[in-house]
TIVO-2410 file (N, C-alpha, C; in nm, 3 decimals):
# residues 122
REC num residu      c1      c2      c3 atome chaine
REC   1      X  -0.413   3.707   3.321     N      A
REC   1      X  -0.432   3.650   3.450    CA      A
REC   1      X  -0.525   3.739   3.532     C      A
REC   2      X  -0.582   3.686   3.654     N      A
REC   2      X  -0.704   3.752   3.715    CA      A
REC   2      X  -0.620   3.751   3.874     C      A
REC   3      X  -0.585   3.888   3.931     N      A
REC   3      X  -0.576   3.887   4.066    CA      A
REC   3      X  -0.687   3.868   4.150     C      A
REC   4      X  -0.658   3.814   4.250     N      A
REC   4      X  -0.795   3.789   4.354    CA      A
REC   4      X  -0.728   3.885   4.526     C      A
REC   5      X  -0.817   3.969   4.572     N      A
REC   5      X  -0.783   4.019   4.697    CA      A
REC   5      X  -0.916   4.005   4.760     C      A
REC   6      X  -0.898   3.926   4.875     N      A
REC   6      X  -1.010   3.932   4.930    CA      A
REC   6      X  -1.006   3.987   5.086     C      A
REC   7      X  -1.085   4.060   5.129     N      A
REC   7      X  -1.123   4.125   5.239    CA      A
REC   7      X  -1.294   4.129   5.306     C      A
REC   8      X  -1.271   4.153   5.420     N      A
REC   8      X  -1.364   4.123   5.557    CA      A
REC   8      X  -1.373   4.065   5.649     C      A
REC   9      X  -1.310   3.956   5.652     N      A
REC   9      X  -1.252   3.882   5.731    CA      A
REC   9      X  -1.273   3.921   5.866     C      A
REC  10      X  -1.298   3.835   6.015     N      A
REC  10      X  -1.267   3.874   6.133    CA      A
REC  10      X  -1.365   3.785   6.212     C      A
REC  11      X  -1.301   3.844   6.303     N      A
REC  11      X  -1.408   3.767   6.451    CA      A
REC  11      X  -1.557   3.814   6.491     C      A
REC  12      X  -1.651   3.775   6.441     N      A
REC  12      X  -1.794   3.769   6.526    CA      A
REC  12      X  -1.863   3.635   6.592     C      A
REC  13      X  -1.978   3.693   6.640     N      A
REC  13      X  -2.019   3.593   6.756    CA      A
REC  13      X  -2.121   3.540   6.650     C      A
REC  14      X  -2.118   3.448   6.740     N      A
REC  14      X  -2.253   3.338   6.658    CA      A
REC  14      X  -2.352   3.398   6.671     C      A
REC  15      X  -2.473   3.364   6.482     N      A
REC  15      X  -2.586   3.472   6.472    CA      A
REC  15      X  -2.576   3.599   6.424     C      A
REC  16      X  -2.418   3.613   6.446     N      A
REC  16      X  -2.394   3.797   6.369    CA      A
REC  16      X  -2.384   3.753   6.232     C      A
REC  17      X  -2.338   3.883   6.118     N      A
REC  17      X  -2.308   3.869   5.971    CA      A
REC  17      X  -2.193   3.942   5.988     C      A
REC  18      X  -2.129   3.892   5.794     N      A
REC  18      X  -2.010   3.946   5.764    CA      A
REC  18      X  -2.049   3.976   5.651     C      A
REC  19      X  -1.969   4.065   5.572     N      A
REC  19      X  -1.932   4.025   5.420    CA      A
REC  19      X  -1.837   4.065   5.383     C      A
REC  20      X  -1.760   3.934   5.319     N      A
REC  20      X  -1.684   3.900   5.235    CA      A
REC  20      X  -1.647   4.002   5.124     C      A
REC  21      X  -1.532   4.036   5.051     N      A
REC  21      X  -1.542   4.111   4.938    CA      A
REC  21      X  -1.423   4.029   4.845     C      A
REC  22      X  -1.429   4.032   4.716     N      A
REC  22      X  -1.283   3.954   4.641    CA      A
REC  22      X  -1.305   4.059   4.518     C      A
REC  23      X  -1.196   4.158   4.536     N      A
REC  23      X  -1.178   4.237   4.415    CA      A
REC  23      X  -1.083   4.187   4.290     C      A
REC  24      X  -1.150   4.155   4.211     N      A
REC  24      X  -1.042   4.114   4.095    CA      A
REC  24      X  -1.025   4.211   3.967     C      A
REC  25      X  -0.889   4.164   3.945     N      A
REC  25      X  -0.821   4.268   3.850    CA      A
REC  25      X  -0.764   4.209   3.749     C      A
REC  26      X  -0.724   4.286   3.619     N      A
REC  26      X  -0.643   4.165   3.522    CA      A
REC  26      X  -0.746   4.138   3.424     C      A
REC  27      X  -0.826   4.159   3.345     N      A
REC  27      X  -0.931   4.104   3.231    CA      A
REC  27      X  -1.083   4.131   3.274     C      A
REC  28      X  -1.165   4.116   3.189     N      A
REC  28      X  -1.309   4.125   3.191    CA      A
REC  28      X  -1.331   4.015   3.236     C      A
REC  29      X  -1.449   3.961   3.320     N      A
REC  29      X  -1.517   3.862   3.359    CA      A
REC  29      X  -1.586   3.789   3.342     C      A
REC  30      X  -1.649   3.825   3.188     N      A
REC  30      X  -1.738   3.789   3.075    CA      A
REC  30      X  -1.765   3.668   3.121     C      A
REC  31      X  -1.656   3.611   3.085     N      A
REC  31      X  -1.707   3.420   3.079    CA      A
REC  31      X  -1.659   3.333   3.212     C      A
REC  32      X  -1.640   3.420   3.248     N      A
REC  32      X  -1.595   3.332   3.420    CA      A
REC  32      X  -1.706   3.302   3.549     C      A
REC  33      X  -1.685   3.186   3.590     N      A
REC  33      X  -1.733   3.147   3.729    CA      A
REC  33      X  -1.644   3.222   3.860     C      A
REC  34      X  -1.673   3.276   3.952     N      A
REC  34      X  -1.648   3.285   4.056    CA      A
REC  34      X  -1.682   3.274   4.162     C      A
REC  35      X  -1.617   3.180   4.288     N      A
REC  35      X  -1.713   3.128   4.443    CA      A
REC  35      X  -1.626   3.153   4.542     C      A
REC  36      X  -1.656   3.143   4.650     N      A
REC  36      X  -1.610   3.143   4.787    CA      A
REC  36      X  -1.586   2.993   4.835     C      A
REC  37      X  -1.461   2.948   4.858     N      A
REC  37      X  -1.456   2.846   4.930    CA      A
REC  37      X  -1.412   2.861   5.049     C      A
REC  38      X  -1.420   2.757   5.122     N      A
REC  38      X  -1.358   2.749   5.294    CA      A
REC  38      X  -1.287   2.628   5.326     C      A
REC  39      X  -1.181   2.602   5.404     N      A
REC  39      X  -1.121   2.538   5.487    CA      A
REC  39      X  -1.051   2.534   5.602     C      A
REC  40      X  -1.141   2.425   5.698     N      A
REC  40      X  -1.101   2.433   5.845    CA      A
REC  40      X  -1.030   2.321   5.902     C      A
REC  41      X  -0.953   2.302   5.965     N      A
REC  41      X  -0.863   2.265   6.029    CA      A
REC  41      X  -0.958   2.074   6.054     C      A
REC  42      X  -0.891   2.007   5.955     N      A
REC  42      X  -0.948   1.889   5.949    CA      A
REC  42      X  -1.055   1.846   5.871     C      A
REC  43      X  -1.110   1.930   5.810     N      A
REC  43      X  -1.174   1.894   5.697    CA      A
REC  43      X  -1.164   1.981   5.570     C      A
REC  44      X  -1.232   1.873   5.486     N      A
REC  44      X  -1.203   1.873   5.373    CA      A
REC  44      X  -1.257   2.041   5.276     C      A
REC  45      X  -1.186   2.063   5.186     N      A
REC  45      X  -1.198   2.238   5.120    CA      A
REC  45      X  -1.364   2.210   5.068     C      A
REC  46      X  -1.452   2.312   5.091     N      A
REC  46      X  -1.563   2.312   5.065    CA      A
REC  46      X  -1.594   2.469   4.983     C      A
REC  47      X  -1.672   2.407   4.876     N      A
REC  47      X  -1.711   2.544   4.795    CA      A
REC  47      X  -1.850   2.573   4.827     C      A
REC  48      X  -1.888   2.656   4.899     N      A
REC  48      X  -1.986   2.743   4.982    CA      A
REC  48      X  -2.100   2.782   4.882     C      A
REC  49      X  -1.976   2.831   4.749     N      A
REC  49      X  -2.102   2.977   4.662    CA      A
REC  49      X  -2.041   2.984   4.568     C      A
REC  50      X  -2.104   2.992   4.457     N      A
REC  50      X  -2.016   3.032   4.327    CA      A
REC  50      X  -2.135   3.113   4.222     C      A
REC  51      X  -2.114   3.211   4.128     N      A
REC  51      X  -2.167   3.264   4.054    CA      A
REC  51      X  -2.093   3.317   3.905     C      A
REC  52      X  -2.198   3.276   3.835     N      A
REC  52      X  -2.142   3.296   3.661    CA      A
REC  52      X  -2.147   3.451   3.624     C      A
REC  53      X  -2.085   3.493   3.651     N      A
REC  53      X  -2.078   3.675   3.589    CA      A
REC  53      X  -2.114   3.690   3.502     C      A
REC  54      X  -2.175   3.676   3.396     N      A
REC  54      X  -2.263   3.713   3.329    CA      A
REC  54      X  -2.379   3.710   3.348     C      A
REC  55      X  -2.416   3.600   3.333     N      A
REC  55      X  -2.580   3.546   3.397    CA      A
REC  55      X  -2.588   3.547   3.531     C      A
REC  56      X  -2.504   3.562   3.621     N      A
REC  56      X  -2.562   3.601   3.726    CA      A
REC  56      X  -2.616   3.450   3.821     C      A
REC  57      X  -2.618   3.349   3.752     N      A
REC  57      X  -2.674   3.225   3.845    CA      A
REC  57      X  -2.619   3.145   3.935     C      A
REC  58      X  -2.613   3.119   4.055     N      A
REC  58      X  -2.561   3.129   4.129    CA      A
REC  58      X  -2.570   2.964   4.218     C      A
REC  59      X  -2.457   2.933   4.291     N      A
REC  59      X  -2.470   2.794   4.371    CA      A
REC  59      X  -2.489   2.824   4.497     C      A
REC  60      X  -2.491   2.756   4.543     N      A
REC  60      X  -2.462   2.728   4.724    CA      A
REC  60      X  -2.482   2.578   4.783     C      A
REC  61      X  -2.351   2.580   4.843     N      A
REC  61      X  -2.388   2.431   4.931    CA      A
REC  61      X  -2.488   2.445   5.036     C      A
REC  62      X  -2.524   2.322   5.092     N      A
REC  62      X  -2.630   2.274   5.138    CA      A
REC  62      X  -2.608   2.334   5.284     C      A
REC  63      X  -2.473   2.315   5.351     N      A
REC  63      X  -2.400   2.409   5.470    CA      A
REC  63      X  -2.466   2.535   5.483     C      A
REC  64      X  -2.449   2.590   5.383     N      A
REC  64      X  -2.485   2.760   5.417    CA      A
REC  64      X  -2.622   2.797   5.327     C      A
REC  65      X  -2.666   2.734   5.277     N      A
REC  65      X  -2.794   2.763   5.171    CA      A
REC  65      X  -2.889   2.797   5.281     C      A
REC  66      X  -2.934   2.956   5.245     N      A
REC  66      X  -3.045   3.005   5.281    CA      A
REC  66      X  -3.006   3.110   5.373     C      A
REC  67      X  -2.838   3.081   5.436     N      A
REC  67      X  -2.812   3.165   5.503    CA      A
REC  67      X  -2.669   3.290   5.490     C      A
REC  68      X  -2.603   3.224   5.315     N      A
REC  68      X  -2.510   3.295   5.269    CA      A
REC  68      X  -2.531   3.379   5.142     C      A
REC  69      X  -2.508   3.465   5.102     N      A
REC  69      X  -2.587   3.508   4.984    CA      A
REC  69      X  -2.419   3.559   4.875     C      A
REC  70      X  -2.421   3.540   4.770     N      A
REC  70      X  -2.307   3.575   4.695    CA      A
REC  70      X  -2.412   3.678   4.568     C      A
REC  71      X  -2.278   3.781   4.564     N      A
REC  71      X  -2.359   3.881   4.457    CA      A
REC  71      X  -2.254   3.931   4.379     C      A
REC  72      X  -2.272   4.023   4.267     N      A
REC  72      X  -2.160   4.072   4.246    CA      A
REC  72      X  -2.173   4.236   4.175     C      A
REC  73      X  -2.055   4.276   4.165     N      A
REC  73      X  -2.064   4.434   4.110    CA      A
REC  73      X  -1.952   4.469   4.032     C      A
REC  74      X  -2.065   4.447   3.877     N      A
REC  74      X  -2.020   4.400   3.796    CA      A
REC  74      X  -1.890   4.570   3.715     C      A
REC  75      X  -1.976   4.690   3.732     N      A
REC  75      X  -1.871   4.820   3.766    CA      A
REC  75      X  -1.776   4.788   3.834     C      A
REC  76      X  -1.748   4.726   3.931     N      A
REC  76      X  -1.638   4.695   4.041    CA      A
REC  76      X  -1.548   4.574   4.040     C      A
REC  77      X  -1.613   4.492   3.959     N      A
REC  77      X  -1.502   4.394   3.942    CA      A
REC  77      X  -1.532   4.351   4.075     C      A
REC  78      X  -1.578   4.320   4.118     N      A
REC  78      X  -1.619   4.220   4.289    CA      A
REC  78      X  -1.748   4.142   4.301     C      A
REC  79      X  -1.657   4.067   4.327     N      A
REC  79      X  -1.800   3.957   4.392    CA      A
REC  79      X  -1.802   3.951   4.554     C      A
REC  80      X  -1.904   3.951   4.616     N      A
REC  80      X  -1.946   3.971   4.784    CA      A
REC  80      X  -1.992   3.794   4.833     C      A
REC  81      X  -1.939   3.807   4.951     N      A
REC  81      X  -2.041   3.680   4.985    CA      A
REC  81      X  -2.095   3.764   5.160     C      A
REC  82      X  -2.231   3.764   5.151     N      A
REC  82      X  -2.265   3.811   5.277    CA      A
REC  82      X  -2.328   3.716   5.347     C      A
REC  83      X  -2.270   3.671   5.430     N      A
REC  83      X  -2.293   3.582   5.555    CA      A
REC  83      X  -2.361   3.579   5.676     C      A
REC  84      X  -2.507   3.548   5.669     N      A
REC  84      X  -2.562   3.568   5.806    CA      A
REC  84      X  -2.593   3.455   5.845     C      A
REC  85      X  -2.657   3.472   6.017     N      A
REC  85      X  -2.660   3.369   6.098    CA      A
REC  85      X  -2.567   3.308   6.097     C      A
REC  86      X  -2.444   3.311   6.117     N      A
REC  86      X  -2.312   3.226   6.121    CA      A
REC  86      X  -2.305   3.169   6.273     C      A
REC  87      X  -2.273   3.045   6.259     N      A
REC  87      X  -2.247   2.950   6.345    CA      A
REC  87      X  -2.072   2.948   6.362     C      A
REC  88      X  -2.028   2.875   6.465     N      A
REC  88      X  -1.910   2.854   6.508    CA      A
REC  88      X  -1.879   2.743   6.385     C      A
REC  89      X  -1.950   2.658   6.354     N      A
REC  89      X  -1.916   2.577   6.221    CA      A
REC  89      X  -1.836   2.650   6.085     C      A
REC  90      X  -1.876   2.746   6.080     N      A
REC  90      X  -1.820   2.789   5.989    CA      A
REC  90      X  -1.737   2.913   6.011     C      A
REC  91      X  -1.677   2.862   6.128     N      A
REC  91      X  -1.536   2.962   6.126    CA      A
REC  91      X  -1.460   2.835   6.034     C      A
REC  92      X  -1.335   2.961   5.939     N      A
REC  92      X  -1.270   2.869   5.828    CA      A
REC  92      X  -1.197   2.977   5.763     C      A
REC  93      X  -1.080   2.969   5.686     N      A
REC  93      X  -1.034   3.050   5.587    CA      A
REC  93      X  -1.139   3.029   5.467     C      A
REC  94      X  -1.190   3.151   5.438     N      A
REC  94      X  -1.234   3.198   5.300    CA      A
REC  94      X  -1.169   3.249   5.206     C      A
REC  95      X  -1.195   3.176   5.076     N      A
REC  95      X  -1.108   3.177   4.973    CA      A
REC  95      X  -1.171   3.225   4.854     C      A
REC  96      X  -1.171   3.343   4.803     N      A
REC  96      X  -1.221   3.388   4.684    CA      A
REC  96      X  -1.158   3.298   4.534     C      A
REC  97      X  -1.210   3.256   4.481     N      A
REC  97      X  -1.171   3.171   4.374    CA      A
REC  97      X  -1.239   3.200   4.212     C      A
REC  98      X  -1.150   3.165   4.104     N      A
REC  98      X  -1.192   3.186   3.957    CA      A
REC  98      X  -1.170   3.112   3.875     C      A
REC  99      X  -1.255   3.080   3.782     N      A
REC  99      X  -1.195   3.018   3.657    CA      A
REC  99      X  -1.225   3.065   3.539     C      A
REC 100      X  -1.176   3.090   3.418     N      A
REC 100      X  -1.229   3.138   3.278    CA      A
REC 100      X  -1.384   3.067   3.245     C      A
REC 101      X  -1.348   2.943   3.266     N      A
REC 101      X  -1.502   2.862   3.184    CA      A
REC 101      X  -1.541   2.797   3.252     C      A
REC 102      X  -1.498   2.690   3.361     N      A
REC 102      X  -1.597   2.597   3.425    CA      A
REC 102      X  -1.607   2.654   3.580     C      A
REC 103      X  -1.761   2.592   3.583     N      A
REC 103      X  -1.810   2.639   3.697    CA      A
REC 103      X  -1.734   2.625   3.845     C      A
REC 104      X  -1.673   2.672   3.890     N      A
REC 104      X  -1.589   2.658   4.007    CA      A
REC 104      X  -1.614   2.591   4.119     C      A
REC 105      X  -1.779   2.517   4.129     N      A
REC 105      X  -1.772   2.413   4.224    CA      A
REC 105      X  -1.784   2.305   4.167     C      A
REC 106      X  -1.740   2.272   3.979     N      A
REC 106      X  -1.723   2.127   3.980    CA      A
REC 106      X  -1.554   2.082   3.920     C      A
REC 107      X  -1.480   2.190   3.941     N      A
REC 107      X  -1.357   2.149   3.883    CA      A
REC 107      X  -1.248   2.277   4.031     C      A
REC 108      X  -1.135   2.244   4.051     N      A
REC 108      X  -1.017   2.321   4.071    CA      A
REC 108      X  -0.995   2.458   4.056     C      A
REC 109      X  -1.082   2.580   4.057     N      A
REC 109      X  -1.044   2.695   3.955    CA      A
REC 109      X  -0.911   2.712   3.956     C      A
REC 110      X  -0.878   2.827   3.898     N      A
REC 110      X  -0.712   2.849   3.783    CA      A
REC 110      X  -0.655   2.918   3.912     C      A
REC 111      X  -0.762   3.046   3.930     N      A
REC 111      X  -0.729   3.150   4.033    CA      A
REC 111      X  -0.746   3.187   4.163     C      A
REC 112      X  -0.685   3.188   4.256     N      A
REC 112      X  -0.729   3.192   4.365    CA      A
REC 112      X  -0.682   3.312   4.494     C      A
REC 113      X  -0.759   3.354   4.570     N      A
REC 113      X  -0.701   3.465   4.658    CA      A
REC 113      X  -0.613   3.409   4.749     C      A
REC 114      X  -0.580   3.493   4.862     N      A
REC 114      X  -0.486   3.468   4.968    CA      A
REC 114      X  -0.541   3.408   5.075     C      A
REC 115      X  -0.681   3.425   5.073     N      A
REC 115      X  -0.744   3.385   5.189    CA      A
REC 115      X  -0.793   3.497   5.307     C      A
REC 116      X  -0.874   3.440   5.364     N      A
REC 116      X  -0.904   3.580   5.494    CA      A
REC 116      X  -1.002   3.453   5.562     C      A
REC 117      X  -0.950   3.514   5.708     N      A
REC 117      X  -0.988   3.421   5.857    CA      A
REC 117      X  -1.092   3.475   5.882     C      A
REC 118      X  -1.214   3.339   5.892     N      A
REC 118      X  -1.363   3.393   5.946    CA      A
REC 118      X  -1.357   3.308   6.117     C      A
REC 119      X  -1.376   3.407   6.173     N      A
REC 119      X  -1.412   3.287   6.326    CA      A
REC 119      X  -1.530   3.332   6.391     C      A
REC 120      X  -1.604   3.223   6.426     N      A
REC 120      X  -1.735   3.281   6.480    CA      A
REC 120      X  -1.734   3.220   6.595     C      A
REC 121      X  -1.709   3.285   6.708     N      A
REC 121      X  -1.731   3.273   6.864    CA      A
REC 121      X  -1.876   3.225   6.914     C      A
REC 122      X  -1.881   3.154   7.003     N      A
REC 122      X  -2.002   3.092   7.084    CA      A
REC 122      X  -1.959   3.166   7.243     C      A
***
């Protein structure tokens, strides 16, 4: 099994950055997808970012494309999502997420963190 802890979380103003961190533990990462999802209070769970640890290739929804960047370190067992220009839109719980084999923004992944509160003030 793969623990997920994710940290960074907090309050900035609109236009600032964050980043995200999801340290995972429990197995090699070889063949796994891992992304960042979000959900806010009335809508529906949205997967932001996801990246294949090995290859390295990476998604993003259309929401944050251009302005969220996901990376990872692959010594560290972590994947980052660094978040700039953030809007009040995307205050939301962020959810570090995993799966062994399929890509994590077209199926459920297996694994998932605890969550951490993003709020972006206007």
């Amino acid at each position: 099994q793969v623990q997920l802890v994710e940290s960074g979380g907090g309050l900035v103003q609109a236009g600032g950055s964050l980043r995200l961190s999801c340290a995972a533990s429990g197995r090699t990462l070889s063949t796994y997808s891992l992304g960042w999802f979000r959900q806010a209070p009335g809508k529906e769970r949205e997967c932001v970012a996801s990246i294949r640890w090995s290859a390295g290739s990476t998604y993003y929804s259309d929401s944050v494309k251009g302005r969220f960047t996901i990376s990872r370190d692959n010594a560290q067992n972590t994947v980052y999502l660094r978040m700039n220009s953030l809007k009040p839109e995307d205050t939301a719980v962020y959810y570090c997420a995993a799966d062994p084999q399929v890509r994590v923004e077209t199926k459920t992944p297996r694994y998932w963190g605890q969550g951490t509160q993003v709020t972006v003030s206007s």
